[in-house]
MMTF fields as JSON, N, C-alpha, C and O atoms, coordinates in Angstrom:
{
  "mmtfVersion": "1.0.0",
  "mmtfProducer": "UNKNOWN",
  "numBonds": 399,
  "numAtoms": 400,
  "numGroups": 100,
  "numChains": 1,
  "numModels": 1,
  "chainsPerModel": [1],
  "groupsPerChain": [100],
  "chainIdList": ["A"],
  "bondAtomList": [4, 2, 8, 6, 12, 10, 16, 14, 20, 18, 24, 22, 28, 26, 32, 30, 36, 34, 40, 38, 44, 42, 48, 46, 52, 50, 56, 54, 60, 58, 64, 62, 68, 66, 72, 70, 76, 74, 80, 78, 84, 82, 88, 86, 92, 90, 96, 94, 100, 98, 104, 102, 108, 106, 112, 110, 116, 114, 120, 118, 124, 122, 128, 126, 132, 130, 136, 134, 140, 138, 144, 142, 148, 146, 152, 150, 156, 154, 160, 158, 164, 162, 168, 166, 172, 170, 176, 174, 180, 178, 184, 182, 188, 186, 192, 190, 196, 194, 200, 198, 204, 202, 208, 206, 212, 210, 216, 214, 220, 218, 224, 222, 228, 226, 232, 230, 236, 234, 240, 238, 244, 242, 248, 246, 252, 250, 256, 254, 260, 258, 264, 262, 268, 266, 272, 270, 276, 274, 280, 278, 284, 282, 288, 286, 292, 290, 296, 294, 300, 298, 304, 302, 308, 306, 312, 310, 316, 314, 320, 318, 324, 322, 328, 326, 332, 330, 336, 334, 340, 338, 344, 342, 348, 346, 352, 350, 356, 354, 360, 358, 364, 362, 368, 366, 372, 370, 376, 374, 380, 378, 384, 382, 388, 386, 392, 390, 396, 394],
  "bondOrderList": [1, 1, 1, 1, 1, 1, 1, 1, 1, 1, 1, 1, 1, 1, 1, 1, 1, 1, 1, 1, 1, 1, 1, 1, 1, 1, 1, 1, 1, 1, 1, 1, 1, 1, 1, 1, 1, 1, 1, 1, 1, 1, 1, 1, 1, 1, 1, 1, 1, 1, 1, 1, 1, 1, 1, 1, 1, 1, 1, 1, 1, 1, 1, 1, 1, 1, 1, 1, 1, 1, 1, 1, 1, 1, 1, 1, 1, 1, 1, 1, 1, 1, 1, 1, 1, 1, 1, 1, 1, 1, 1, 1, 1, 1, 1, 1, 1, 1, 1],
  "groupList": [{"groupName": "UNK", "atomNameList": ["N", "CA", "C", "O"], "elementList": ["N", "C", "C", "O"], "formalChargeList": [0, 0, 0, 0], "bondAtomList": [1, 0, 2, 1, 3, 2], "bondOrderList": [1, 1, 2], "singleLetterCode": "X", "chemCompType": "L-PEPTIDE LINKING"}],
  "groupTypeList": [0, 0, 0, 0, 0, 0, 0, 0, 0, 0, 0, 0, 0, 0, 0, 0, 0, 0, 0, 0, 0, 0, 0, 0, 0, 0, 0, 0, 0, 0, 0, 0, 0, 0, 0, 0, 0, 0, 0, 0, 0, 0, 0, 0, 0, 0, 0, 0, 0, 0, 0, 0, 0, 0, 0, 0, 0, 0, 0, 0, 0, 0, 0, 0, 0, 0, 0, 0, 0, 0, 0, 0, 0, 0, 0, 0, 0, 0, 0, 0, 0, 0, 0, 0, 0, 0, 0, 0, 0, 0, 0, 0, 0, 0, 0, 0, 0, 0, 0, 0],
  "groupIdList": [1, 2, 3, 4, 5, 6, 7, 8, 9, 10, 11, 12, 13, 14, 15, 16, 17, 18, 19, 20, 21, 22, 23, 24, 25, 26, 27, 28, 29, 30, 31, 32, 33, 34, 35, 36, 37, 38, 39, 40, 41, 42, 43, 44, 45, 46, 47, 48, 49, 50, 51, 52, 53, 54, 55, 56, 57, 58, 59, 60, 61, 62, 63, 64, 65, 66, 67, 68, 69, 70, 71, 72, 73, 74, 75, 76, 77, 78, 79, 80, 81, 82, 83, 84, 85, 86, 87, 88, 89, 90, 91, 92, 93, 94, 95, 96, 97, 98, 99, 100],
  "secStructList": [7, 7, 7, 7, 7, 7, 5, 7, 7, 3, 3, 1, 1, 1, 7, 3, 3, 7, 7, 5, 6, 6, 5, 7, 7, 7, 7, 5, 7, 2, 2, 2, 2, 2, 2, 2, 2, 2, 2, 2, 2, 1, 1, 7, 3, 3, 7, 7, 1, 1, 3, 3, 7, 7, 6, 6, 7, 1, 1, 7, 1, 3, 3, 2, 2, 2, 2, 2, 2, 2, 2, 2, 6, 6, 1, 5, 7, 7, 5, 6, 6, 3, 3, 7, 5, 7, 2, 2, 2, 2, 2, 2, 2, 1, 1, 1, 7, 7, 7, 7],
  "xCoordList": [-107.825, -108.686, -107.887, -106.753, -108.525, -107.961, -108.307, -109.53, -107.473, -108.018, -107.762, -107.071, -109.055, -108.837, -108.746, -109.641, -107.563, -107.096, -107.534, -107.366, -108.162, -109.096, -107.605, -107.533, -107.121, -106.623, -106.912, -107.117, -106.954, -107.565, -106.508, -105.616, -105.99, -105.138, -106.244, -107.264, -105.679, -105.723, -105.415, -104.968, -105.562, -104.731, -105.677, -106.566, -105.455, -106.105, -105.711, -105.483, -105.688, -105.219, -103.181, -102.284, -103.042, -101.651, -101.381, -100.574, -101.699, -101.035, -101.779, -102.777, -100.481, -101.131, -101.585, -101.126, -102.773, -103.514, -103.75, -103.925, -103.639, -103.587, -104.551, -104.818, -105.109, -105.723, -106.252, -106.118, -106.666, -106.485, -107.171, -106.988, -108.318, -108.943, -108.461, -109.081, -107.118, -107.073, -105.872, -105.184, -105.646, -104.879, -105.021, -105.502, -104.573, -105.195, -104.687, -103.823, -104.92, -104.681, -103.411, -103.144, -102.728, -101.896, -101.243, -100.751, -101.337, -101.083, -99.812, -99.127, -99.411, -98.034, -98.316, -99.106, -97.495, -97.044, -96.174, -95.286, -96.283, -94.906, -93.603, -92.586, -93.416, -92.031, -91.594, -90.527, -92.932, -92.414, -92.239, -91.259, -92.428, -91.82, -90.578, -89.802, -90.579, -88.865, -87.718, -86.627, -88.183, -87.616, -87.294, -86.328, -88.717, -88.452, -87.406, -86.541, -87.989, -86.829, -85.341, -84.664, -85.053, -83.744, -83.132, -82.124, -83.978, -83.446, -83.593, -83.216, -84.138, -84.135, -82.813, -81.837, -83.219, -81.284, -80.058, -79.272, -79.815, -78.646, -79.064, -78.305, -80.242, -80.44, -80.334, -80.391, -80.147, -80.239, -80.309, -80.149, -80.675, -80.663, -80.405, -81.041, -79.236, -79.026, -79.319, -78.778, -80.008, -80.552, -79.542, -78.971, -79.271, -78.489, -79.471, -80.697, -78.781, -79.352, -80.603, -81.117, -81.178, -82.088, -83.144, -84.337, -82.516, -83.59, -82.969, -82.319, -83.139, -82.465, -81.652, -81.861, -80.666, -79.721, -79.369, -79.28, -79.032, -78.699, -77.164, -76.868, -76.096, -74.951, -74.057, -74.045, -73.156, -72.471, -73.427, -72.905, -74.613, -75.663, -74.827, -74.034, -75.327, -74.788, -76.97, -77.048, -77.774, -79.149, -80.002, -80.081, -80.803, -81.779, -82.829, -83.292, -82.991, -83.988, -85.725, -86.672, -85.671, -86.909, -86.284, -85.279, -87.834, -87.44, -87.352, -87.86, -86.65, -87.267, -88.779, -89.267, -89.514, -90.871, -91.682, -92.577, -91.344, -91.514, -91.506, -92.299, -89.898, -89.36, -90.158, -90.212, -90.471, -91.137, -92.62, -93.046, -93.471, -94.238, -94.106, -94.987, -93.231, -93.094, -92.835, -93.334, -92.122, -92.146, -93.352, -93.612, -94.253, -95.6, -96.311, -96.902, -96.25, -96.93, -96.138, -96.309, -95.253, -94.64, -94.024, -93.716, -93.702, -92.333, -91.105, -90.431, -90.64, -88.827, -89.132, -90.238, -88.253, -87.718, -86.485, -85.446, -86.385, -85.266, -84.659, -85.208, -83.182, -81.819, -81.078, -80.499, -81.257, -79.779, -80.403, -81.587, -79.071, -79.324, -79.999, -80.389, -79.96, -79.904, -81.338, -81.748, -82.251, -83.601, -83.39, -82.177, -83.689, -84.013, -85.286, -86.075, -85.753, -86.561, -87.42, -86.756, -88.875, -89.15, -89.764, -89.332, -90.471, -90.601, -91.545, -91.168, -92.684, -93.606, -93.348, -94.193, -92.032, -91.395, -90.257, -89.668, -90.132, -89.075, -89.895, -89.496, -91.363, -92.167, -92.605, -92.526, -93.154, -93.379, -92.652, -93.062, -91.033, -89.969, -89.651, -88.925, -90.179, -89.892, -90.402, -91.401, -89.26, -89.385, -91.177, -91.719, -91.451, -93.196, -94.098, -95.251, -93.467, -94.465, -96.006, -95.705, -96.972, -97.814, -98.856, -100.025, -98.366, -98.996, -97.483, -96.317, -97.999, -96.672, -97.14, -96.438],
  "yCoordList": [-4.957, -5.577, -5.831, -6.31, -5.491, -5.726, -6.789, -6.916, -7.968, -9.097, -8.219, -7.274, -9.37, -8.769, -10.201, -10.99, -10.202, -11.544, -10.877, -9.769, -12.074, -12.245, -13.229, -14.409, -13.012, -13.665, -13.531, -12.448, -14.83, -15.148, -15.564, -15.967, -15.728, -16.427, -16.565, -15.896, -17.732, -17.919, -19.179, -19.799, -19.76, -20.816, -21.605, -21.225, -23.146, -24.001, -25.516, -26.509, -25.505, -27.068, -26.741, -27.562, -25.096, -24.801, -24.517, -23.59, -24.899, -24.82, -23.109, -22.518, -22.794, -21.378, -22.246, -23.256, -21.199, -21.633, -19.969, -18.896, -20.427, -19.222, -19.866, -21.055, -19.178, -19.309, -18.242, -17.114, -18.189, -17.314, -17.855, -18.908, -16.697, -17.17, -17.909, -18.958, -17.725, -17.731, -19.095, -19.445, -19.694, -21.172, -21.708, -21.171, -22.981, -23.675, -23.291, -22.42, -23.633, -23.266, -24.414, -25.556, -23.396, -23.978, -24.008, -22.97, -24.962, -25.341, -25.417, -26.439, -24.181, -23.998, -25.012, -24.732, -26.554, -27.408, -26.798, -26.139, -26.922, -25.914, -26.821, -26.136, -28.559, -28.411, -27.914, -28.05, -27.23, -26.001, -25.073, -24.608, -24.312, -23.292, -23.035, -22.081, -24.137, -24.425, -24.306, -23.776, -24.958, -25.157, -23.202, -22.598, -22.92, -21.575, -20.3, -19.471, -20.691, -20.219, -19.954, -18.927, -21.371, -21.799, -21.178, -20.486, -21.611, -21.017, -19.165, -18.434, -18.898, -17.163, -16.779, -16.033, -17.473, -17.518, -17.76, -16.814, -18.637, -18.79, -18.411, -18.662, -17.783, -17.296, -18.262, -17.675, -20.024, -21.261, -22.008, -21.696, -23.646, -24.634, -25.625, -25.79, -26.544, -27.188, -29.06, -29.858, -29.253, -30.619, -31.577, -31.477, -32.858, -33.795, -35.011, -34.904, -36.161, -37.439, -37.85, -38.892, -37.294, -37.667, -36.149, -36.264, -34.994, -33.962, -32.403, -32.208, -31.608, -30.165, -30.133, -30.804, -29.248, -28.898, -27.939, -27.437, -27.179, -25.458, -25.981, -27.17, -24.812, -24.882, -25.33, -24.494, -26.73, -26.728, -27.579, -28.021, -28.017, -28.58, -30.292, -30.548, -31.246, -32.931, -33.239, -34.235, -32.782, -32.989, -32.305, -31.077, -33.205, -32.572, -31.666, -31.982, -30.654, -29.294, -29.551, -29.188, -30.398, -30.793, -32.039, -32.166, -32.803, -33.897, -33.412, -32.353, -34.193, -33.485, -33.23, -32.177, -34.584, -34.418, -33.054, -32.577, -32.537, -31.581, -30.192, -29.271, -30.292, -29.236, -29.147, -28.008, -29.72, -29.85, -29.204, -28.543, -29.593, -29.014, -27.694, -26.966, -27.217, -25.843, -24.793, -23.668, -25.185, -25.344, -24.922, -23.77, -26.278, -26.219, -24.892, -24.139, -24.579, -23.273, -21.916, -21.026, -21.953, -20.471, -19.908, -18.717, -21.162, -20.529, -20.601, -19.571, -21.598, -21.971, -21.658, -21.76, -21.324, -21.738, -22.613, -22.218, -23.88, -24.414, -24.176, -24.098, -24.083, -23.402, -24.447, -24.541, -25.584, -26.608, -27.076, -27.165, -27.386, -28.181, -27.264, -27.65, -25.916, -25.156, -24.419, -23.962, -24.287, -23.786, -22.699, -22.702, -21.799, -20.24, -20.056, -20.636, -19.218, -18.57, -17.47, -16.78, -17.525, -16.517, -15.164, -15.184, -14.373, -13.079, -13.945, -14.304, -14.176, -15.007, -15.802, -15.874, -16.853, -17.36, -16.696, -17.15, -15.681, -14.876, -14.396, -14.712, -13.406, -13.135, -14.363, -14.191, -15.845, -16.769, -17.156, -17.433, -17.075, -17.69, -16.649, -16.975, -15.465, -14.421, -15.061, -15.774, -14.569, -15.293, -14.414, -13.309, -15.933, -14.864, -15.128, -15.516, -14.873, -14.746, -16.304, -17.435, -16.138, -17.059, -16.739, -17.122, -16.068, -15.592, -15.662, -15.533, -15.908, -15.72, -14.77, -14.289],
  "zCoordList": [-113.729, -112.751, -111.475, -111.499, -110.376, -108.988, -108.408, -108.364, -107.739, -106.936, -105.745, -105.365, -105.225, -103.599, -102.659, -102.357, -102.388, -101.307, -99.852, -99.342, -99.45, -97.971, -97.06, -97.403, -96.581, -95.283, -94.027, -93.48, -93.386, -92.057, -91.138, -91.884, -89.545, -89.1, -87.92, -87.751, -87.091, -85.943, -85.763, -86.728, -84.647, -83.995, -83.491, -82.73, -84.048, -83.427, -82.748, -83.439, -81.787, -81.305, -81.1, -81.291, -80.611, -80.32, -82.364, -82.439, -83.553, -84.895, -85.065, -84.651, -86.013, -86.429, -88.071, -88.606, -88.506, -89.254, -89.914, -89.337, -91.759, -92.555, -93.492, -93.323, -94.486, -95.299, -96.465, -95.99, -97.476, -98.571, -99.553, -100.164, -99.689, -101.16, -101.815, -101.996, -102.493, -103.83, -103.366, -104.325, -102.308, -102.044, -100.999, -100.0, -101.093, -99.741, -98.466, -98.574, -97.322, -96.297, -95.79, -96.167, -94.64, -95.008, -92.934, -92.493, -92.223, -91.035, -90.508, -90.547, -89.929, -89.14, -88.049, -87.147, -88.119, -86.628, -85.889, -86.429, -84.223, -83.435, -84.028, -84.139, -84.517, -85.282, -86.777, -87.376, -87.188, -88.653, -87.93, -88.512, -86.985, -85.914, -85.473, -85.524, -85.02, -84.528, -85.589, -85.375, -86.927, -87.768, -88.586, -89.052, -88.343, -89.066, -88.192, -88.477, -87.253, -86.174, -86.28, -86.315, -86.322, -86.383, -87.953, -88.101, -88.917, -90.077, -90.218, -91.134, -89.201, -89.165, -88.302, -88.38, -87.676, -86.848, -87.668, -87.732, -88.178, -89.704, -90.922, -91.859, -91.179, -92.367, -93.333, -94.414, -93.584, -94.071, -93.194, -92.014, -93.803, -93.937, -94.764, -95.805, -94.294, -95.628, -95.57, -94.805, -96.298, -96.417, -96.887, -97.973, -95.706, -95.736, -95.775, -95.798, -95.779, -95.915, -95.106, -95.514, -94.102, -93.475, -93.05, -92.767, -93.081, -92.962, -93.234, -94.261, -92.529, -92.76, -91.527, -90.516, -91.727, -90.951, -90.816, -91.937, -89.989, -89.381, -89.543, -89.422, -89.87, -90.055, -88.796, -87.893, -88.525, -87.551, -86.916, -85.892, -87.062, -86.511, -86.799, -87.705, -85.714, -86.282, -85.514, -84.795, -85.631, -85.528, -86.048, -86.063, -86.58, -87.807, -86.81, -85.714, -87.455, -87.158, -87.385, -86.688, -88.77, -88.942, -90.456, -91.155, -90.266, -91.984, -93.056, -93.426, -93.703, -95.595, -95.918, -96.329, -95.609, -95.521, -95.009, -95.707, -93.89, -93.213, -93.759, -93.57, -94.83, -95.458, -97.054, -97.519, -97.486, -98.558, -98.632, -99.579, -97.194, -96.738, -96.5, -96.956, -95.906, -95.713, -97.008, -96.975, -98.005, -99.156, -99.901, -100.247, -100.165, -100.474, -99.858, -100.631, -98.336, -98.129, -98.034, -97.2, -99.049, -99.296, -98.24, -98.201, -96.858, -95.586, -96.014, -95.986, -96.413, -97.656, -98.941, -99.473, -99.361, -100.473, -100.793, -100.264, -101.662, -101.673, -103.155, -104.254, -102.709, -104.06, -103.511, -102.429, -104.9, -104.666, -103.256, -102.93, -102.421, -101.077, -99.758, -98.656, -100.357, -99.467, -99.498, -100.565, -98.064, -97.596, -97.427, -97.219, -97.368, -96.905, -96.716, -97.462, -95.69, -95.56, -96.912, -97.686, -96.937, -97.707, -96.564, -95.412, -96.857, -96.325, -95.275, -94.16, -95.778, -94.698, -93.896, -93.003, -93.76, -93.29, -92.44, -91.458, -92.987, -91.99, -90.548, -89.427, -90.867, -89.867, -89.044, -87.828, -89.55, -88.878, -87.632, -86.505, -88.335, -87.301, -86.149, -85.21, -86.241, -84.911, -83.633, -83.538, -82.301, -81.662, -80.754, -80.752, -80.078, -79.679, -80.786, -80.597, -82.245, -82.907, -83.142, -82.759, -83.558, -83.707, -84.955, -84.908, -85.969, -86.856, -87.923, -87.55, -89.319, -90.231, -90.992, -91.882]
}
């Protein structure tokens, strides 16, 4: 049997906005942007006492809260202390881009 996943994007109120049959939708803020960005640029992020951090960084990129969220919609993945990008999250963080 074949599923057939429906995805939608577009942008509302400046947030990119995805959605998919088969899970909830899931609201890119421009600071999950920045954040995905930055982690496409170092290829990690590593989570310290108050949020995520780009390597060499002494200021948080985005919160834990934030990162957890991103998380939840399949942009990170977290290993141990350390965030990475997933594939959808890699396209998100291109620079220009407004679609993940």
């Amino acid at each position: 049997m074949t599923q057939v996943l429906r995805v939608a994007s577009g942008t509302f109120g400046g947030a990119v906005i995805w959605s998919a049959m088969t899970s909830t939708t899931v609201v890119l803020i421009p600071g999950m942007l920045k954040a995905l960005r930055l982690v496409r640029l170092h290829g990690f992020m590593v989570e310290r006492r108050d949020g995520l951090y780009y390597p060499g960084s002494n200021q948080p990129a985005c919160s834990k809260a934030l990162a957890e969220k991103m998380v939840e919609g399949g942009w990170l993945v977290k290993q141990g202390e350390r965030y990475q990008p997933t594939e959808k999250g890699w396209h998100a963080g291109q620079a220009g881009s407004d679609v993940g």
